[in-house]
C-alpha positions in Angstrom: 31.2 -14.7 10.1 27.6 -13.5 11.8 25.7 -15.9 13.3 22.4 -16.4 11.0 19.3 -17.4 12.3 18.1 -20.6 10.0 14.5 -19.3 10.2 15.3 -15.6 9.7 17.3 -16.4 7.0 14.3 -18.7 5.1 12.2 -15.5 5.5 14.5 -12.8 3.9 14.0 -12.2 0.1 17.0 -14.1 -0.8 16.9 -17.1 0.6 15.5 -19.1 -1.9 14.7 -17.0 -5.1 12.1 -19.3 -6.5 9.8 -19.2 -3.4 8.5 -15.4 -4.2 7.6 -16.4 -7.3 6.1 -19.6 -6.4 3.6 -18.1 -4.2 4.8 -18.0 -0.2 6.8 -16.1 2.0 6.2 -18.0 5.5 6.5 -16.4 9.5 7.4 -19.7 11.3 6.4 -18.1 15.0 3.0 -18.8 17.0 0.7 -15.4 18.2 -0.7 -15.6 21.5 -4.8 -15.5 21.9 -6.3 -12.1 20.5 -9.7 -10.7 20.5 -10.3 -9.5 17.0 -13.8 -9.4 15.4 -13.4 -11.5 12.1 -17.3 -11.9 11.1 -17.7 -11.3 7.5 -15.9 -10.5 5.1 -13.3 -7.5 5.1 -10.1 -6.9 2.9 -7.6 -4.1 2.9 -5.3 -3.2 0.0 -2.5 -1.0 0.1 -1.5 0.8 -3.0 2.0 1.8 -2.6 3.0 4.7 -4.3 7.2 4.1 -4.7 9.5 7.2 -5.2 7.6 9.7 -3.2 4.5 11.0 -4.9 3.9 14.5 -4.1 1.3 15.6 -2.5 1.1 19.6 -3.4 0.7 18.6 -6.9 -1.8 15.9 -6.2 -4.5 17.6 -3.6 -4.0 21.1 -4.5 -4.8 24.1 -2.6 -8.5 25.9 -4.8 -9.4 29.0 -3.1 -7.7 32.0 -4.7 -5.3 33.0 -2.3 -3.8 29.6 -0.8 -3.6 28.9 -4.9 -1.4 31.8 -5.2 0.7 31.0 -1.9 1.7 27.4 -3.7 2.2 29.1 -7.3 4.5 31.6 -5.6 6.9 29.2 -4.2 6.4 26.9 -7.0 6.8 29.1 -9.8 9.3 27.3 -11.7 6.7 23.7 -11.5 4.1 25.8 -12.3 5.3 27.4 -16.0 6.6 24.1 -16.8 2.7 23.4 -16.7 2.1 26.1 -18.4 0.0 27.1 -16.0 -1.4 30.7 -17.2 -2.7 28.5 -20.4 -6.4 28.0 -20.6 -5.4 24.7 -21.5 -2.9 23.8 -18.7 -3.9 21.1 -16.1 -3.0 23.0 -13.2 -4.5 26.1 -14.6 -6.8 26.9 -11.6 -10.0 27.2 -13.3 -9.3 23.3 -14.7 -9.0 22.0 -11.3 -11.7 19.9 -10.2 -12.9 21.3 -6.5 -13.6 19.6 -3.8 -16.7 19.8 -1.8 -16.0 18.1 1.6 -18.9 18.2 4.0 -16.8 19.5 6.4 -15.5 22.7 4.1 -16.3 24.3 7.4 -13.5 22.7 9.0 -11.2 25.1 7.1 -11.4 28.5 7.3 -12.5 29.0 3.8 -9.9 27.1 2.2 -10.7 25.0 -0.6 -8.9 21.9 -2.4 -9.0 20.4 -5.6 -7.1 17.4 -7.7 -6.0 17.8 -11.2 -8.3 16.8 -14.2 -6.2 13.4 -14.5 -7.5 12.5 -10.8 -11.4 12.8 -12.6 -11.9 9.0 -11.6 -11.5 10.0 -7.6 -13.4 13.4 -7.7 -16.3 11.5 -9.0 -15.6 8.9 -5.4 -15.1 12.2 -3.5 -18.4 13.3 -4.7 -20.0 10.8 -4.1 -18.9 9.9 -0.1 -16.8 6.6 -1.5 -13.2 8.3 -1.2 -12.0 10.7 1.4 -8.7 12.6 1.6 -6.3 12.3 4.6 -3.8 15.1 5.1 -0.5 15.6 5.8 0.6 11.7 6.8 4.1 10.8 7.0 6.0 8.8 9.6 6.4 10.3 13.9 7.3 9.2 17.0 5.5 11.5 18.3 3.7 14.9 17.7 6.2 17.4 16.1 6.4 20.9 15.4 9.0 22.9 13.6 10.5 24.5 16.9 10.6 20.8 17.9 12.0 19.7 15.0 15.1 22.3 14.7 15.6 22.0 18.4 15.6 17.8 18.3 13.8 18.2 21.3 11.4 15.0 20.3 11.8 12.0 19.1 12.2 11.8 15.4 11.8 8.8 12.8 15.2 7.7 11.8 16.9 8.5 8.4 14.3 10.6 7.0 14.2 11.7 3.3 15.7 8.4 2.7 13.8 6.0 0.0 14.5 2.6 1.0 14.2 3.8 4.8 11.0 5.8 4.4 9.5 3.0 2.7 10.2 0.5 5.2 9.0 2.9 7.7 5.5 3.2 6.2 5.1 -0.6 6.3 7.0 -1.6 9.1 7.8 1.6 11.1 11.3 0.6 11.1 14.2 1.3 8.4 15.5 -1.3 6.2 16.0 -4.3 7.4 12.6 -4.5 10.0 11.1 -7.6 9.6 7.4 -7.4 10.6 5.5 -5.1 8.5 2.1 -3.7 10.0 0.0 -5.2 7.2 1.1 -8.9 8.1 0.6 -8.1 11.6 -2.9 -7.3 11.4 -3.7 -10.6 9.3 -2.0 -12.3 11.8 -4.3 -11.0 14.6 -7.3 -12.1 12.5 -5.7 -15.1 11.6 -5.5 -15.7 16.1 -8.8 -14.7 16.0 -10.3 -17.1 13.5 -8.5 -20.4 14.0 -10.6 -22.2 10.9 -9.1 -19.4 8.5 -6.5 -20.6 6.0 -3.2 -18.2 6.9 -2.2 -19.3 3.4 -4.2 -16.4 1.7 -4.2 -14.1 4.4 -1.6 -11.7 3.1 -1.5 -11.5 -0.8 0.9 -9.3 -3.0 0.3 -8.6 -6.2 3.4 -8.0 -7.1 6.6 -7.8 -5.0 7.8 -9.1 -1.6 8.3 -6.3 0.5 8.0 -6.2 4.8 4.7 -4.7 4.3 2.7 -8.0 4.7 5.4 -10.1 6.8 3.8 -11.4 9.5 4.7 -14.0 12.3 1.7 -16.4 11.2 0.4 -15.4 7.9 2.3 -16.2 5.0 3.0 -13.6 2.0 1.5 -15.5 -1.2 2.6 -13.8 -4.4 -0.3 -13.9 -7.1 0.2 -12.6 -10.4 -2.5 -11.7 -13.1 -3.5 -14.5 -14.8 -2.8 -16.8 -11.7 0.7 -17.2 -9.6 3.8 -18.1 -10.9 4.9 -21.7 -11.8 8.8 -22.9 -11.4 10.2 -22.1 -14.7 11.2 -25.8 -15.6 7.7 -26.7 -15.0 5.9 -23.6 -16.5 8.2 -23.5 -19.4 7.7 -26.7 -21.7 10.2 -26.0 -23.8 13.2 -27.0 -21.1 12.3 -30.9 -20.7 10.5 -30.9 -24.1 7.0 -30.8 -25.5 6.4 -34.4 -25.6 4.8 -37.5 -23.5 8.4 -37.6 -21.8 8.7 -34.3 -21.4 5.1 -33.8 -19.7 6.1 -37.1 -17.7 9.6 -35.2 -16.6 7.5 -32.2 -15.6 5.2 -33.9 -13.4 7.9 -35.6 -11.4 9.8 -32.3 -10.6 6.1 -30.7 -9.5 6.0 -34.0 -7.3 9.7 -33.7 -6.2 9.3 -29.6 -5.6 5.7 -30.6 -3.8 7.7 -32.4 -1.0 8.7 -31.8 2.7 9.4 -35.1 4.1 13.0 -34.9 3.2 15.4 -36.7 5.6 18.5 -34.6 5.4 20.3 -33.7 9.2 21.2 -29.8 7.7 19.0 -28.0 9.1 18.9 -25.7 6.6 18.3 -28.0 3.9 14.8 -29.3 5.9 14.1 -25.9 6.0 14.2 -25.3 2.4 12.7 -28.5 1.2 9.9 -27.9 3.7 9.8 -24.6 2.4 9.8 -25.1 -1.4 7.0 -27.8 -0.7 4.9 -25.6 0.8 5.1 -22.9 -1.8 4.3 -25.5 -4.7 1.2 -26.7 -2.8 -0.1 -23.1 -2.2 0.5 -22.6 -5.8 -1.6 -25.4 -7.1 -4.1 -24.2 -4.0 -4.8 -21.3 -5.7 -4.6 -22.6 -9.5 -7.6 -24.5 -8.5 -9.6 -21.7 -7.1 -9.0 -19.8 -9.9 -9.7 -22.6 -11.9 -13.2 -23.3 -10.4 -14.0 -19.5 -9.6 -16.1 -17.3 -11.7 -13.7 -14.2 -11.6 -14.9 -10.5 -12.7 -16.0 -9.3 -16.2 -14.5 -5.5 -15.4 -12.0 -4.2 -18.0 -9.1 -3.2 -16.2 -7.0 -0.9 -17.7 -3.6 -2.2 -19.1 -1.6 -0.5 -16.8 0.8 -2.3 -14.2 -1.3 -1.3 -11.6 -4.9 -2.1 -13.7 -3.5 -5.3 -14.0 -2.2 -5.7 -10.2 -5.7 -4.6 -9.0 -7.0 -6.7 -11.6 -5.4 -9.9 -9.7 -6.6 -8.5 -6.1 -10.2 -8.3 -7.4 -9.8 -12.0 -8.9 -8.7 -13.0 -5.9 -11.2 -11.5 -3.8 -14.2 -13.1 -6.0 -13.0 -16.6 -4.6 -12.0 -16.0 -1.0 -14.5 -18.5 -0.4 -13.0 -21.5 -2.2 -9.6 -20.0 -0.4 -10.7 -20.1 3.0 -10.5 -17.1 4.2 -12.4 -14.3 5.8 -9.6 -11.4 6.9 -7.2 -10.3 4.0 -4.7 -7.7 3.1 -3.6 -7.3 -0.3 -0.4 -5.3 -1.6 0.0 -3.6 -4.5 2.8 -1.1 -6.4 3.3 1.7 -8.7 6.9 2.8 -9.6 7.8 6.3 -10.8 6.8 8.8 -8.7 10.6 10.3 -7.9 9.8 13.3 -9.5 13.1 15.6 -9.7 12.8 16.2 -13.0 9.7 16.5 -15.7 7.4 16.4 -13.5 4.8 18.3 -15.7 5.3 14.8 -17.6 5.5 12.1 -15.6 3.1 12.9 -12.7 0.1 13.5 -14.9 0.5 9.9 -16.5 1.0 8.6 -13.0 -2.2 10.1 -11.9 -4.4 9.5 -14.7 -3.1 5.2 -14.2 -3.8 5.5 -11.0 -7.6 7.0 -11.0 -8.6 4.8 -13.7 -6.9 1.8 -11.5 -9.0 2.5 -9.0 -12.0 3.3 -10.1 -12.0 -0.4 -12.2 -11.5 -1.6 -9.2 -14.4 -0.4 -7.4 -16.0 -1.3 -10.5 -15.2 -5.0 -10.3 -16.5 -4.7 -6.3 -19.7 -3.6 -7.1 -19.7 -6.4 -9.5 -19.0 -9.1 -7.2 -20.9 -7.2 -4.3 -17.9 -6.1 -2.4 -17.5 -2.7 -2.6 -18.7 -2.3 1.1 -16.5 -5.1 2.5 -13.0 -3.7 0.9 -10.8 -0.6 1.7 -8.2 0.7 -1.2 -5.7 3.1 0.5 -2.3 4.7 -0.9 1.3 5.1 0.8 4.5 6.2 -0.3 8.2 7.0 0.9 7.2 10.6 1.9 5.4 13.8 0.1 8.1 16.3 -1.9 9.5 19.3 -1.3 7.1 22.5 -1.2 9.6 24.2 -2.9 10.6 23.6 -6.4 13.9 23.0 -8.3 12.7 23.8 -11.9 11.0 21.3 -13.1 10.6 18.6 -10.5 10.5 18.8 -6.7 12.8 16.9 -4.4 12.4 14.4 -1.0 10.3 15.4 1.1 8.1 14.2 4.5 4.3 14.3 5.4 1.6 13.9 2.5 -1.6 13.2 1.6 -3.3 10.2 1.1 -6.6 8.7 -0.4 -8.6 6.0 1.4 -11.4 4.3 -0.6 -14.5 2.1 -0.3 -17.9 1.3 0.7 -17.5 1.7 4.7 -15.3 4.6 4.2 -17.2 8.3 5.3 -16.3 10.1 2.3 -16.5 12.9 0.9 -14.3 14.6 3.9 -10.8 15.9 4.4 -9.3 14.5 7.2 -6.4 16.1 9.1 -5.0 19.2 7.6 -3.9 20.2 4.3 -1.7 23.4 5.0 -1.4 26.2 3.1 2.3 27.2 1.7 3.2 29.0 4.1 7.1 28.3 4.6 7.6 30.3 8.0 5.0 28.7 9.8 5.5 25.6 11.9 4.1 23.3 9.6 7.2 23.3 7.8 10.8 22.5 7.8 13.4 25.5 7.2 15.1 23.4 4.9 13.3 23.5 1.3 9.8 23.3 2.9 8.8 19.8 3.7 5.9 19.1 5.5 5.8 18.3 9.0 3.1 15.3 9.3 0.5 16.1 11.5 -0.8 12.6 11.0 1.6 9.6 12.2 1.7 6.6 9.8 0.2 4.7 13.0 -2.6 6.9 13.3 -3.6 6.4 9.6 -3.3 2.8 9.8 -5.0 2.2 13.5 -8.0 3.9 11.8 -7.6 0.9 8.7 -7.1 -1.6 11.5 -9.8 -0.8 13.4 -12.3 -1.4 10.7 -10.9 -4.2 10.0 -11.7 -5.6 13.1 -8.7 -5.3 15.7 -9.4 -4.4 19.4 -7.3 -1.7 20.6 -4.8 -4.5 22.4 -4.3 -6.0 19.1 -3.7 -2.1 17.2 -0.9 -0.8 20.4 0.9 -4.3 19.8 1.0 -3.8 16.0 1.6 -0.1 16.0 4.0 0.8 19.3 4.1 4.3 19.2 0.2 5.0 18.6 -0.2 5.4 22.6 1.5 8.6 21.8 -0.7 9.9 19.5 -4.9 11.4 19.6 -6.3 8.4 17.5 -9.8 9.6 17.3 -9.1 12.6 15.0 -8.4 10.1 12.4 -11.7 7.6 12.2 -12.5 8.0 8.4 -15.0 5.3 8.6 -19.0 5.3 9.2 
């Protein structure tokens, strides 16, 4: 049998079921002395996009002849859209366009995002959202000759959806433990010593290696407030009388504990563990309890309601303690090999009006300037087609919103279909990123206050890369 690391072990998802739920997944390790600037206030939150949303039906090419290039090797997508219908979403005259102040920048191409996207036009527009082409995860810079010659470095098991994922928020396959979310509270976290690590690195939904950090702790928060045990949130178990309520407050007690004198180590561990996730529970509870929350209708979507929690938690960071946080969320369904027409236009239109509630509840609460929304996901699609759907693809483009952000601008490159050129692989044209995943997030990190020390220890292959191309912030 493998040797296990106790404390590993403890911070793996299955170590103790209950503790996600309850509210903690703890990094045990110290951080040495860092530098970053923590005045303020200043969130992040991540919107993962899971399954691989594709990026060539998201951002789509306007001007007349780039339209044509991507309807030419998409043809099948594009009658399942109907597209020659007055009617049809990705009719071109439907598309909303873009104006980026740097249009210049471009040769005379022109983009646009489908009618369900109106929410994030309307941000575009107005310099709150900007568009960041052609990210995906490098090594370092690639070409295609590169690329079919191996002559660089290349991620590992590309095209892969547990492995791309863990890429994008670790820059390591499955099975990475540090994700580069958790690494940048923990930076703030060294730099602020009187900030509670408890709250640092919030998830609105699942525990993924996104937030894991060596100091901050990944709390899970759900909406309406985190998740109890079940034989204390559940009253019907122990019975919904004075006994019962007597019963229940023992086991919060017993749960609540870490002094336990056991010699297995991995029993201490546990205990300690489970004690600490109960406490952080009723932590929160309270804040919530005593907080004034938002009055912005979310939508009743899974991710309305996840960005719903992220707000509510941002209106009390003050009762929490904290002054740095990153916040996870996730949105399923983007694997599109099949009925995409379908499925991608309900995807979008959840995640516009997601968003734009969100920035809603910010201005609210007086925010807006202090947060950053951004999306990730496994890897763009195919350029070509297979009918109705499109298949696993590489590089693709991403929206980053807020206050701070300098919107209204395309950042990076947004290629046209062009299958011979270098921007793509041979093999059913996937796009080569020109944007490494550590680019696009030393740009986030900055902002949010790291030093460049702090951003080359979190993201070890940005050294390799121009980061200045990528500053999408005032």
């Amino acid at each position: 049998m493998a040797n296990i690391n106790r404390r590993a072990f403890l911070n793996g998802a299955g170590a103790l079921g209950f503790l996600g739920g309850a509210g903690v997944l703890s990094g045990l390790n110290a951080m040495g002395a860092h530098a970053a600037d923590t005045t303020g206030y200043k969130a992040l939150v991540c919107i993962f996009l899971k399954g691989g949303i594709d990026h060539a039906d998201t951002v789509l090419p306007y001007d007349q002849p780039s339209y044509d290039m991507l309807r030419g090797v998409r043809t099948g997508l594009f009658n399942t859209y109907n597209a020659n219908s007055s009617g049809s979403s990705r009719n071109r005259q439907n598309l909303l366009k873009l104006n980026p102040e740097n249009a210049g920048d471009f040769g005379g191409r022109e983009f646009a995002l489908p009618v369900q996207l109106s929410p994030l036009h309307d941000m575009f527009e107005s310099g709150e959202l900007a568009v960041v082409g052609n990210v995906g995860p490098l090594i370092e810079p690639t070409t295609r000759t590169q690329y079919e010659a191996r002559s660089v470095a290349l991620p590992k098991r590309l095209f892969s959806h547990n492995d791309q994922q863990s890429t994008w928020m670790a820059l390591g396959v499955e099975g990475a433990r540090f994700g580069w979310g958790g690494k940048f509270a923990d930076a703030a976290l060294a730099s602020d010593p009187s900030a509670n690590p408890l709250f640092a690195a919030i998830t609105a939904r699942s525990n993924d290696v996104f937030l894991s950090g060596e100091t901050a702790r990944q709390f899970q928060a759900q909406s309406g407030g985190p998740v109890d045990l079940n034989v204390i949130q559940n009253r019907s178990i122990l019975g919904r009388n004075d006994a019962g309520d007597a019963a229940r407050a023992r086991m919060q007690e017993f749960f609540g504990r870490s002094d336990f004198g056991s010699s297995n180590l991995f029993e201490r561990d546990s205990a300690a563990a489970s004690g600490r996730a109960v406490r952080n529970t009723e932590d929160y509870k309270q804040a919530v309890e005593n907080g004034l929350g938002v009055s912005t209708v979310f939508p009743n979507s899974g991710l309305g309601g996840q960005l719903r929690t992220v707000a509510e938690t941002i209106a009390i960071r003050n009762l929490l303690g904290v002054g740095r946080q990153v916040f996870y969320v996730t949105d399923g369904g983007y694997d599109t090999h099949s009925n995409q027409a379908g499925s991608l236009t309900n995807r979008h239109t959840q995640i516009a009006e997601a968003m734009a509630a969100f920035r809603t509840a910010m201005l609210e609460i007086g925010d807006w300037n202090n947060v950053t929304m951004f999306t990730m996901s496994d890897f763009g699609r195919t350029t070509i087609d297979n009918g109705d759907g499109t298949d696993h693809g590489w590089g693709g483009h991403h929206f980053v919103a807020g206050g701070a952000v300098n919107g209204k601008r395309v950042y990076g490159d947004i290629p046209q279909a062009d299958l011979g050129s270098e921007d793509y692989t041979k093999s059913r044209g996937r796009l080569i990123p020109g944007i490494s995943v550590e680019q696009y997030a030393a740009s986030l990190g900055s902002w949010f206050g790291l030093d460049q020390n702090e951003l080359n220890a979190a993201l070890p292959n940005l050294q390799n890369f121009n980061t200045s191309s990528v500053n999408v912030f005032v």
